[in-house]
TISETOR-254550 format. One record per residue: residue in one letter; x, y, z of N, C-alpha, C in turn. Coordinates in steps of 0.02 Angstrom, whole numbers, plus 50000, padded with zeros to 5 digits. Layout:
<nodes>
aXYZXYZXYZ/...
</nodes>
This chain:
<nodes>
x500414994150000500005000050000500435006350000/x501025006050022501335011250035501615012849969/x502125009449923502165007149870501795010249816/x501005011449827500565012149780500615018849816/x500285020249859500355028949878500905031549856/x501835029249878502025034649834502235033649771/x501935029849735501775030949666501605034449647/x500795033649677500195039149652500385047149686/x500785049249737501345053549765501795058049704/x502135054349678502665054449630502255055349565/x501495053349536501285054849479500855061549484/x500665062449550500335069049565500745074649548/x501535073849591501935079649595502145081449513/x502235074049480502395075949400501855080449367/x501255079749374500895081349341500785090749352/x500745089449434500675097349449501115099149411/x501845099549416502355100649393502405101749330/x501955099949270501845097749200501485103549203/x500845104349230500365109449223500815117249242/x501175117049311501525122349325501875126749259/x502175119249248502685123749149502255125949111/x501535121449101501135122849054500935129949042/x500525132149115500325137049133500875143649137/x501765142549156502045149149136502165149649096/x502165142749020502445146348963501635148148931/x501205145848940500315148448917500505157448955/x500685158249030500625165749006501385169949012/x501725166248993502475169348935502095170848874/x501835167148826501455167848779501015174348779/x500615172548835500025178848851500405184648846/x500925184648894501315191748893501535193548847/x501985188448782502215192648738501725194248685/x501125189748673500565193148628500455200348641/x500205203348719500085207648737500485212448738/x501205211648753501815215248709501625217348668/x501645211948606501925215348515501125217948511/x500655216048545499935220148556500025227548561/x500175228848615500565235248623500875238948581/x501565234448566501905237548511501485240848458/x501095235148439500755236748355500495242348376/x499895244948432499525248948457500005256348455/x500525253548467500915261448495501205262348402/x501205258248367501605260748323500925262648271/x500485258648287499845263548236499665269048248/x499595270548342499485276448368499975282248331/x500545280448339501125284948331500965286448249/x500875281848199500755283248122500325287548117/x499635284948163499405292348135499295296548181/x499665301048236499985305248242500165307548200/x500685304248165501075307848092500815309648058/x500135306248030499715307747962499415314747981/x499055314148058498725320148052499165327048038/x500055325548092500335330348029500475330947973/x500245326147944500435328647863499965330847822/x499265333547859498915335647801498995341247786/x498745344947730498965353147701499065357547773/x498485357247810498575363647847499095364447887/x499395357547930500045357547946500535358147917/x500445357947849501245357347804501285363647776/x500745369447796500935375147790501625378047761/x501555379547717502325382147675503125375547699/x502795369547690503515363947691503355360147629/x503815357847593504115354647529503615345947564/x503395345047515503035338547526503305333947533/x503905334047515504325325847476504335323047556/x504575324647615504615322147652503775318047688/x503505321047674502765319947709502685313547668/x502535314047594502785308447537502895303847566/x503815304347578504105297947582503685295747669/x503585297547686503045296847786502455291447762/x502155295047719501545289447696501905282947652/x502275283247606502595277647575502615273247612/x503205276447680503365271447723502735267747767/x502165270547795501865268947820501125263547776/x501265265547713500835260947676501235254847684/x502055252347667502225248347675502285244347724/x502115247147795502005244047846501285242647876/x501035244447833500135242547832500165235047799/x500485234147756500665228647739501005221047751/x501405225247796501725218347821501565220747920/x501795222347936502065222948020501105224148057/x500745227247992499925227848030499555221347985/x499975217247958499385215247914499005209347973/x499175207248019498585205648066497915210448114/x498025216648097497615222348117497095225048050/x496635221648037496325224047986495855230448000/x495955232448062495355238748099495835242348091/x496575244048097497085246648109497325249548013/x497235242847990497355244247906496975247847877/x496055246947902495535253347872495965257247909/x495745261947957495855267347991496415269047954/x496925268747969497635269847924497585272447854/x497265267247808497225268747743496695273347744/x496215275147752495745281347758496005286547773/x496425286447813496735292447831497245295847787/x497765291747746498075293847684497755294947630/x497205291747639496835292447573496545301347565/x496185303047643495905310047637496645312947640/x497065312547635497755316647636497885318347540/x497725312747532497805312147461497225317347409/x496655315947442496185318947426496255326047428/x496365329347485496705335447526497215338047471/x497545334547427498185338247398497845336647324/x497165335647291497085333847235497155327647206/x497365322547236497625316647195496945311547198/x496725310447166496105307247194496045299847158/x496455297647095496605290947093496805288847154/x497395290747186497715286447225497245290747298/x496915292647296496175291847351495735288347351/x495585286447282494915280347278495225274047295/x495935272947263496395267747280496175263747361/x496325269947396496705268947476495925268947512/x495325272047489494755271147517494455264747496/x494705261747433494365254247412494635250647473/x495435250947471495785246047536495555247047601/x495325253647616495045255647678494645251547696/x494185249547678493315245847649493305240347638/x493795238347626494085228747619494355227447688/x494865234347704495025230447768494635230147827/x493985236347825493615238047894493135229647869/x492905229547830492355223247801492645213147842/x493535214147823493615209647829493715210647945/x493825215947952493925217048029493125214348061/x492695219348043491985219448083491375215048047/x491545213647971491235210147929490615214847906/x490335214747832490125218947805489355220347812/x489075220747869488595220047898488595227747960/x489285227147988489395230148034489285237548014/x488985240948074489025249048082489835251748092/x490245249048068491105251348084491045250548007/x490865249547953490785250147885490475255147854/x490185259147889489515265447850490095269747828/x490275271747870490685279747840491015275947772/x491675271147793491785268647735491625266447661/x490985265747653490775263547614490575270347573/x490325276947632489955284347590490585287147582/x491215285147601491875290347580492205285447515/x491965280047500492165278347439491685278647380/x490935279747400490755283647353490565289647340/x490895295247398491075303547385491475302247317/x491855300447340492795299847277492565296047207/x491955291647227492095289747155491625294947095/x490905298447146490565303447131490935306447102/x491545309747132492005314947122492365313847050/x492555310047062492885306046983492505304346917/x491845306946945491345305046866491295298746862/x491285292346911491075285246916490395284946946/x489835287546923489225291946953488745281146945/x489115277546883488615270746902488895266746958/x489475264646955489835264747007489745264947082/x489585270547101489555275947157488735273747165/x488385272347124487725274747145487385269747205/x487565264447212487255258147255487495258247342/x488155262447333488745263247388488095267847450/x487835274547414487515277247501487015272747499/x486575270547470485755268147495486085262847540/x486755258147522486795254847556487065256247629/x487415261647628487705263147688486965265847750/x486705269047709485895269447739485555265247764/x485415260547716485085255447759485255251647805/x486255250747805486435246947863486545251947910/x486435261347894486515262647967485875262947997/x485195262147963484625262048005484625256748029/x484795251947987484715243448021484915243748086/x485785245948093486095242848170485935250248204/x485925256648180485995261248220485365265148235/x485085264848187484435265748215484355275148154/x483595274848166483495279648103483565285848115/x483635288348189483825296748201484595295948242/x485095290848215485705289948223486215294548191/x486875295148220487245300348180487565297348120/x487535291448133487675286248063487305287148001/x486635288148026485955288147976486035293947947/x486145299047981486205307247962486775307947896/x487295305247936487925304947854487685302247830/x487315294847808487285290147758486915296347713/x486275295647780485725300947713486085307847677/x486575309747700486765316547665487295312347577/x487535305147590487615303747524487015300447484/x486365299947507485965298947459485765303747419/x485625309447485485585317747442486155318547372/x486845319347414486965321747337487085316147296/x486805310747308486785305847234486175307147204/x485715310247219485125313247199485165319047155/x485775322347185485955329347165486395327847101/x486815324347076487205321947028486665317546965/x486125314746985485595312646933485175316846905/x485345323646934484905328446912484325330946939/x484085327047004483495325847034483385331047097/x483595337947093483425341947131483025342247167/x482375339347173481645340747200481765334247268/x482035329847234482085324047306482865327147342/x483355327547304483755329447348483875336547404/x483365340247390483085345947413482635342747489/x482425338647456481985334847524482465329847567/x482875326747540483245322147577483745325647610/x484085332147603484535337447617484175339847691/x483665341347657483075345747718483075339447789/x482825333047775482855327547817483495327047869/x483875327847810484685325947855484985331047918/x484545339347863484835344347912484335342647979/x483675342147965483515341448054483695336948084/x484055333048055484395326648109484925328148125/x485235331848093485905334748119485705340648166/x485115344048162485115349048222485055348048279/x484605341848274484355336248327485095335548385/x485315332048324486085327848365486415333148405/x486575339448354486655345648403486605346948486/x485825347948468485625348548531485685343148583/x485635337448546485865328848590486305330148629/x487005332748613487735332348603487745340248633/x487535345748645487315351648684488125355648645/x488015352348557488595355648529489205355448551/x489485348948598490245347448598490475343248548/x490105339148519490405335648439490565336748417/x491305337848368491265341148330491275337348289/x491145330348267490935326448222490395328748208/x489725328348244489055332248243489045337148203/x489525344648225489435350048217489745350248135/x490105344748131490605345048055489765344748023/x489525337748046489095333547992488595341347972/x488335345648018487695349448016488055354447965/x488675356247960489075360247927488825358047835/x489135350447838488775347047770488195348447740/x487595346447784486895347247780486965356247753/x487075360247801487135366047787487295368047714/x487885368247696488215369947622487965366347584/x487465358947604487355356647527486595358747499/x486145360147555485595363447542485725369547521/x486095373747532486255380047501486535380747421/x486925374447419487005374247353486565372547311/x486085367547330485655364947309484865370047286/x484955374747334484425381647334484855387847300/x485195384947284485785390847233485485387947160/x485305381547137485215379647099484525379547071/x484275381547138483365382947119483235389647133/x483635395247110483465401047123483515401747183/x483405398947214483145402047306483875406347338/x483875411647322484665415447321484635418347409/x484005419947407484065421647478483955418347565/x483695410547526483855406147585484505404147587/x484645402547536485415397647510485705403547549/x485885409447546486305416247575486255415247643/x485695411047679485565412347772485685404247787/x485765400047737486115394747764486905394647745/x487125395647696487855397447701488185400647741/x487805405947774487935411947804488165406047888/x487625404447882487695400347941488365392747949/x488205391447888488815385247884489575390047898/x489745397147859490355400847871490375402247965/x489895406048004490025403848053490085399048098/x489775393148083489985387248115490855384848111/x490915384148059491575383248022492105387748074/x491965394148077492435399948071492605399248136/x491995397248184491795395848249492315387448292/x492295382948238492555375848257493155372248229/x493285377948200494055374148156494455381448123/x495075380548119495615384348089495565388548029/x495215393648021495165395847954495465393747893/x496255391347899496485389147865496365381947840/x495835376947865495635372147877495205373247777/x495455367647746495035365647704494295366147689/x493905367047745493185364747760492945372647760/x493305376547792493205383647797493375388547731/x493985386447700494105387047622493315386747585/x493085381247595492475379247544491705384247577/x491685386547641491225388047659491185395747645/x491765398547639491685405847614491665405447533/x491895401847501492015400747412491115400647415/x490575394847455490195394247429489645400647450/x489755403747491489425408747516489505414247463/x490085416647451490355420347393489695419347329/x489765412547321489415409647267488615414647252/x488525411347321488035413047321487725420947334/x488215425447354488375432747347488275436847263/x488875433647242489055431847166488165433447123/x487625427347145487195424947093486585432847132/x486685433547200486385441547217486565446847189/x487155448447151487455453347120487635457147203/x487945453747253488195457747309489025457247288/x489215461347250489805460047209490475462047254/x490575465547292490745466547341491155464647398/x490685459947430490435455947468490685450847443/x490375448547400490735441447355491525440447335/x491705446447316492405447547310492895447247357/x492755447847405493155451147467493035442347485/x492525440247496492565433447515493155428447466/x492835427747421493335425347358494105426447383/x494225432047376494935435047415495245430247445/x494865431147501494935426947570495085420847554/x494615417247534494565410347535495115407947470/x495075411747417495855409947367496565410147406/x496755415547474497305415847490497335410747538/x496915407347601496975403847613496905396447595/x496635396247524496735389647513497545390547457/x497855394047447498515392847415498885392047464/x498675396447532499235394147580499085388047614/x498645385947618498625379147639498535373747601/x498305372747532498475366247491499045367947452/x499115374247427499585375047350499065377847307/x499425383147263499155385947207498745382347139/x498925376747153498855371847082498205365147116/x498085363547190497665360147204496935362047159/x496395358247182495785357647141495345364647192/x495355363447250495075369147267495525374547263/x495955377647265496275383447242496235386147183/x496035380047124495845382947054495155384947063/x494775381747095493905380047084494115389747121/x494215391347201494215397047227494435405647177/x495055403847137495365406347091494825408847037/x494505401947011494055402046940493425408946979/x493195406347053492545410547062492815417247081/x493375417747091493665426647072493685429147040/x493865427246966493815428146901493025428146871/x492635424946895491915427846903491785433446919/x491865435046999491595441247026491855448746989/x492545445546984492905452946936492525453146887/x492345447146817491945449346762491545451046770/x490975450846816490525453646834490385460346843/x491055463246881491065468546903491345473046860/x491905470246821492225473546731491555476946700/x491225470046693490465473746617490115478346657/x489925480546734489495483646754489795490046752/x490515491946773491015498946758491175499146686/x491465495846643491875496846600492665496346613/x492745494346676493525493346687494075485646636/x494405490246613494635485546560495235481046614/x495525485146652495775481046699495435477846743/x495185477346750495025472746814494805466646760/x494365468846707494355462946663494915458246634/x495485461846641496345457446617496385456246682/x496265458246744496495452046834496035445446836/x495155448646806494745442946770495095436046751/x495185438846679495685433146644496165430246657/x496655434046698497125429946729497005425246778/x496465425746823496275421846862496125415546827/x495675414946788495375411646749495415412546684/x495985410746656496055409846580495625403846526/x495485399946566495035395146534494355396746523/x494255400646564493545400646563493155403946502/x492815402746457492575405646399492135412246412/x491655412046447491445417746465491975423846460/x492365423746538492855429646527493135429946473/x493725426346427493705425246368493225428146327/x492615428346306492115430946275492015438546291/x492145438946362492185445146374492505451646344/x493325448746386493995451646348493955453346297/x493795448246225493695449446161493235454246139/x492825456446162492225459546128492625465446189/x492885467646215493075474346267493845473746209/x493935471346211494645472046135494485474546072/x493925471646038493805472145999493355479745958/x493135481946037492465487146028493085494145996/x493415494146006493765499345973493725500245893/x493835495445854493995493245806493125494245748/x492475494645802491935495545778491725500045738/x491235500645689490845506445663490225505945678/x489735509345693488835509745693488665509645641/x488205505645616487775503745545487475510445540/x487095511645589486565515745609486685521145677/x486105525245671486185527745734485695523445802/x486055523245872485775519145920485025524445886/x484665519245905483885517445905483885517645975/x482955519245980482735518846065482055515346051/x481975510646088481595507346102481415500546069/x480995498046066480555492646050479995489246032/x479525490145985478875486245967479095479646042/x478585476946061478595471846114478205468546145/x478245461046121477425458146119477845451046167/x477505447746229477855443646269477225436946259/x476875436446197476585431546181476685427346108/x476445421746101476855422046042476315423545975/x476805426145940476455431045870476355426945810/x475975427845770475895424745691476685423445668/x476895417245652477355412845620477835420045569/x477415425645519477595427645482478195435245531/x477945435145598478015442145636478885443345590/x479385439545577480205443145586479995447245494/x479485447745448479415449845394479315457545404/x479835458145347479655467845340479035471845344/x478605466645319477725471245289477505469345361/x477795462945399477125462445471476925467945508/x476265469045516475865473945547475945472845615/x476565479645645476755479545726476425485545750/x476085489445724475735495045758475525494145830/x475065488445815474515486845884475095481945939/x475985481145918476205478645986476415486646049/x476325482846110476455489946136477265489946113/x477355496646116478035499546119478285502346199/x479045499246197479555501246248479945504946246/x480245510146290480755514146283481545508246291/x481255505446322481945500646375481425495046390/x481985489346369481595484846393481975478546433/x482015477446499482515472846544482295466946579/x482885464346573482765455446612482385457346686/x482455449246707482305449946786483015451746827/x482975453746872483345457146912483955454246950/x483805446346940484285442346983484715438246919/x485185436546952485675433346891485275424846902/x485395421746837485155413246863485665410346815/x486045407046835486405402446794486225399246741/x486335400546674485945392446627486665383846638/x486245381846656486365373846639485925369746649/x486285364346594485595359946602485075356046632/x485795357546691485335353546760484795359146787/x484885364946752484405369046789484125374646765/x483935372946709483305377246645482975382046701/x482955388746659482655394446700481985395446712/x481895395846785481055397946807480715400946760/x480015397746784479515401946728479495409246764/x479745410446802479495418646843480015420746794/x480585419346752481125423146716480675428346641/x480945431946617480585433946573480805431446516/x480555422746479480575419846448480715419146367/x480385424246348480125424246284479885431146262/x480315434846234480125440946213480215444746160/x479625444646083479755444646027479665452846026/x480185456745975480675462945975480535464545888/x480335468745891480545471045814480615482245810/x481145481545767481175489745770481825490145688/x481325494945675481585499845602482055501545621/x482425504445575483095508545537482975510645460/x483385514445447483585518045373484225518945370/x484365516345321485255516445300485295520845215/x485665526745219485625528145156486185524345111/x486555520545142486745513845100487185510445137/x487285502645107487515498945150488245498845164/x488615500245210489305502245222489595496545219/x490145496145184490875492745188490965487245265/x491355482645240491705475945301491215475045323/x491415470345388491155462445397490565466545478/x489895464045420489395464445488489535459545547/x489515462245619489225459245659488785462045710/x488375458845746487795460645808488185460945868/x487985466645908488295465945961487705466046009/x487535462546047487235457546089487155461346173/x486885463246190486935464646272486745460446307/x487255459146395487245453446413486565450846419/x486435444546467486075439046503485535439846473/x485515436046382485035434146366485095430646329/x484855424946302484865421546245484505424546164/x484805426446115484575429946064484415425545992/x484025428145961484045423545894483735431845868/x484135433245785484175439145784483875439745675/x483335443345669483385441145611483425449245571/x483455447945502483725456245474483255455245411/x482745459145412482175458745363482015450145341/x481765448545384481565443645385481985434645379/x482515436745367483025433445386483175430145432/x483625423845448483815422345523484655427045468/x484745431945524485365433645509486215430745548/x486025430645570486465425145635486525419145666/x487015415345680486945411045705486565411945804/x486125407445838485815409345887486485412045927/x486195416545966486785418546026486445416746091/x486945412546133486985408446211486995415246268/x486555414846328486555417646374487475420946391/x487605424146405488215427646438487975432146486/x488455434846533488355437346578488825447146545/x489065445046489489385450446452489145452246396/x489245458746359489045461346284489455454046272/x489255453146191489525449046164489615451146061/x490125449746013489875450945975489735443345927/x489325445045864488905438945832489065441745774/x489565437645737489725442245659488985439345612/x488755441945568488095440445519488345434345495/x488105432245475487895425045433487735428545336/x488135424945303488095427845241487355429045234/x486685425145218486235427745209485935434345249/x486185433245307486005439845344486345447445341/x487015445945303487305450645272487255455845211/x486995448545156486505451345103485835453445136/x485575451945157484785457245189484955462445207/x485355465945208485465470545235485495477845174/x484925481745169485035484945111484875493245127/x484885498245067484695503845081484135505045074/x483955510345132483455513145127483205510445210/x482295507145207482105505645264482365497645285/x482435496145347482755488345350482265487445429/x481965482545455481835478845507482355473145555/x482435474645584482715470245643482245468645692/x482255460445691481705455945735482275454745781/x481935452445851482535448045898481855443945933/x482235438945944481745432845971482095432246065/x482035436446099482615439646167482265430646221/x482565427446246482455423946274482925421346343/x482555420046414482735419246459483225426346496/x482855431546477483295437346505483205438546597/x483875440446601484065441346697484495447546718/x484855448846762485295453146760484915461346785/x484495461346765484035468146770484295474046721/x484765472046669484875475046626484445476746556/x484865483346514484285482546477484425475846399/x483925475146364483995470846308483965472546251/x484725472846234484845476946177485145473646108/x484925472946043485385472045978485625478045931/x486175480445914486495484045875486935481045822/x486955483945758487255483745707487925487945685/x488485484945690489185484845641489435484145635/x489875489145609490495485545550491275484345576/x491625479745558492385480845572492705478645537/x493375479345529494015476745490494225470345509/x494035468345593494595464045642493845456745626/x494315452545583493995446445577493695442045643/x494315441245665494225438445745493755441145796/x493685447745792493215450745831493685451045896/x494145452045905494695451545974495005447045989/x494705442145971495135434345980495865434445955/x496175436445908496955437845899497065442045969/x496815446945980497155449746045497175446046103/x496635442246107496795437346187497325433646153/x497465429046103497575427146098498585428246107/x498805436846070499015438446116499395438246185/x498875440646225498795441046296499015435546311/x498815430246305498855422346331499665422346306/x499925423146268500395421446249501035426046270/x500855431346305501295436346350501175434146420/x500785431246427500605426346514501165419646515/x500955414246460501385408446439502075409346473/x502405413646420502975416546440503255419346482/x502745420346546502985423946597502845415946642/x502555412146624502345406146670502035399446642/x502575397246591502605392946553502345386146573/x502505384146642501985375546663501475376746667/x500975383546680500385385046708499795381546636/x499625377346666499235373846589498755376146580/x498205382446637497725382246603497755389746551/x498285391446546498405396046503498465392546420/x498805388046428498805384446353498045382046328/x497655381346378497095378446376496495382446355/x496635388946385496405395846367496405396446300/x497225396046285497305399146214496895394246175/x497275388246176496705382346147496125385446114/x495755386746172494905386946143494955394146096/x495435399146116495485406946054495505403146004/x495985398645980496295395945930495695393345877/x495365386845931495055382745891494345389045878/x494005393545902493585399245903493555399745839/x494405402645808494615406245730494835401845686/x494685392145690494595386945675495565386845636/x495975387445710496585388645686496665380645729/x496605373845683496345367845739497095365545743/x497775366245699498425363845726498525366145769/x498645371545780498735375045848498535375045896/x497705374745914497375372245968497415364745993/x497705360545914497815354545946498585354145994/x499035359845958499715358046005499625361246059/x499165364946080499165369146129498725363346175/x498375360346181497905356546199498285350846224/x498725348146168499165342546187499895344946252/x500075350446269500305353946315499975352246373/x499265355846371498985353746442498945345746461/x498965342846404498895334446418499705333346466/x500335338046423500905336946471500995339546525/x500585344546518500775348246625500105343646658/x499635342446646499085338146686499095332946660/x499565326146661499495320546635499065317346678/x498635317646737498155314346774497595316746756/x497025312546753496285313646764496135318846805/x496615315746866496215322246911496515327146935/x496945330946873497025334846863496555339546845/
</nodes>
């Protein structure tokens, strides 16, 4: 018996003894997991530390290459040293990605937000509320990129999984719904995204008050809601709500983040905007100002918002050029914005007006009938006695943008058929053209003639050289001029005049010119070649516009450029 006890003695002590090792190398193990746990933790922590310095506003006047080579390195260690942290790999890659985004590059943003979205999917699985944002920031970027089929399935879905897990007056729900809005807004569908905008903002005011305004996630999101209904009521006329919600998104902004902050860049540009379409010219300018100098000092001169800020300065000045006559401010115009055809259109016809003769003497007034008349009305013999007559006759008072996404209110003054005499005791020498007064669309005929090709809304005089048949109509003695004045704004008056000049181009050699004394002073700047481009191809000079064209292909070899 004894024998057997310390047997069973001796197999006890082995065993404890077995379990004892078991159990310190089980938590040797434990400890060093929880180590390189650590480690990984401190070294993701620490990465992005880094990232958040490297976006524009911190890199404030420093050479990028280094920030560059920061993310290089840290993508490559997303790769290997995190690739067991797939929560660590989203987060990470999202975060270079809006860096990327932040400096214009937006291939290699859609890139790093696809990986973002693979890796949060494979972490929480694609079901999870740790997937919503992800999924609406990869289809912001692809929106952004003109991948509009693409993009389109990305918010409803992020929507429905944030009502699913988070519930429907969630702050999850609030972002999702603000990307259904503007996927609404990109189909053209103003009337729902006007309503889905409206939805989002009271849920974001909601959260506000939830949150007693310490969020500033919250306060960002209501910022969104804010500027996109405004833009969105910029687009439906509504100039003077869009003005008291912008108004409001600039102080929030101005109120919760760094002026120099990207987000604040965009909130005065769009307020401006919307200044701009009030004719508060001013006001709009001085904003513009603002918001162009701080977004060069904080992205760079050449980013996408610094051009977009740049381009709407070059607005407000043309605006403010045709209302003085300042020929300068119309050349700071163009320089801002050399691409832009408008200013361009401008310039030329303020170049060109020198070079003019009067057919006639200015005429006053207008026969003026705002219904529509017998088929025969643009004929010399039609009986206009019984239309009333105008001394002056002017648009509506507010500017409205034409595009197609957004054909002008019927409150605009639509449709307004024009006819008025002259006498020429004979027909003078060189090349007719019409000169056009701004913000209206014209179709212009000369004793019954279409004498012109139609002329497009501008916000500037414009000139319209005759059309050979409309050139021959043109004879001595009595002559009729019809105008068919359509979609007029501006509160200006609506005017067609007749004559003559020597200068084929109508000014276009002189910008053309201009552009080419700019080039030379700042030869990579592409949208100057791009400018010239369109003079070129205008005076159907198409080698030239093609090498000039193929230039900008070499200074912007990216898309998203």
């Amino acid at each position: 018996g004894f024998a057997v006890a310390s047997l069973e003695a001796i197999r006890a002590a082995r065993a404890e003894r077995e379990q004892r090792i078991l159990r310190e190398q089980a938590q040797a193990q434990e400890a060093k997991a929880e180590t390189a746990a650590a480690r990984s933790q401190e070294v993701a922590q620490f990465m992005m530390d880094i990232l958040d310095g490297a976006g524009p506003l911190k890199a404030l006047g420093r050479d990028t290459t280094v920030l560059r080579e920061i993310l290089n390195e840290t993508e490559k260690h997303l790769a290997s040293g995190l690739k067991d942290q797939p929560a660590v790999q989203a987060e990470l890659r999202e975060d270079i990605g809006g860096i990327y985004y932040q400096w214009g590059e937006f291939a290699r943003a859609e890139e790093l937000c696809r990986q973002a979205l693979t890796s949060a999917e494979a972490a929480f699985g694609k079901q999870n509320r740790e997937t919503i944002d992800y999924r609406s920031d990869l289809a912001q970027i692809l929106e952004f990129r003109g991948k509009l089929i693409e993009a389109e399935g990305l918010p409803q879905e992020a929507l429905d999984l944030a009502i699913k897990v988070c519930g429907p007056d969630s702050f999850e729900t609030a972002t999702a719904l603000e990307g259904v809005a503007r996927n609404a807004v990109l189909r053209m569908d103003l009337p729902q995204a006007a309503r889905l905008t409206r939805r989002t903002l009271d849920l974001d005011r909601k959260l506000v008050q939830q949150t007693h305004g310490t969020n500033l996630d919250v306060a960002l999101d209501l910022d969104v809601s804010l500027d996109s209904l405004g833009n969105i009521l910029l687009d439906e006329w509504e100039t003077t709500q869009a003005e008291s919600l912008l108004r409001e998104s600039v102080n929030l902004m101005t109120n919760r983040l760094d002026e120099r902050d990207y987000r604040v860049v965009r909130a005065f540009n769009n307020l401006a905007i919307a200044l701009r379409q009030e004719g508060k010219l001013a006001e709009a300018e001085a904003l513009q100002r603002k918001s162009l100098a701080l977004a060069e000092n904080s992205l760079g001169a050449s980013n996408p918002k610094a051009v977009t800020c740049r381009t709407g300065l070059g607005m407000v000045l043309r605006r403010r050029a045709v209302a003085t006559g300042d020929l300068a401010t119309l050349r700071e115009s163009f320089q801002m914005a050399p691409s832009d055809t408008l200013t361009a259109d401008a310039l030329a016809t303020a170049l060109a007006q020198p070079s003019l003769t009067p057919v006639a003497p200015e005429a006053q007034g207008w026969r003026c009938l705002s219904s529509l008349p017998p088929t025969n009305w643009t004929a010399p013999d039609f009986p206009d006695a019984a239309w009333p007559f105008a001394a002056a006759v002017v648009g509506s008072p507010t500017y409205i943008q034409r595009t197609d996404r957004n054909p002008p209110p019927s409150l605009s003054l639509t449709n307004l058929w024009l006819r008025r005499e002259f006498t020429l005791p004979q027909v003078p020498p060189g090349i007719l053209v019409f000169r056009i007064n701004p913000n209206h669309d014209a179709q212009i005929f000369l004793n019954g003639v279409p004498a012109a090709p139609a002329a497009d809304w501008r916000d500037s005089a414009s000139f319209v050289p005759a059309s050979e048949q409309g050139r021959a109509a043109l004879k001595p003695g009595r002559n009729v001029l019809a105008v068919l004045s359509q979609d007029a704004d501006g509160g200006g008056p609506i005017e067609v005049r007749l004559f003559t000049t020597q200068d084929r181009s109508l000014g276009r050699s002189q910008v053309i010119e201009e552009l080419s004394q700019l080039i030379q002073q700042e030869p990579k700047r592409a949208f100057l070649y791009l400018g010239r481009s369109y003079a070129f191809a205008h005076l159907a000079r198409w080698s030239e516009a093609a090498a000039d064209m193929a230039k900008v292909v070499e200074l912007l070899p990216s898309e998203d450029s």
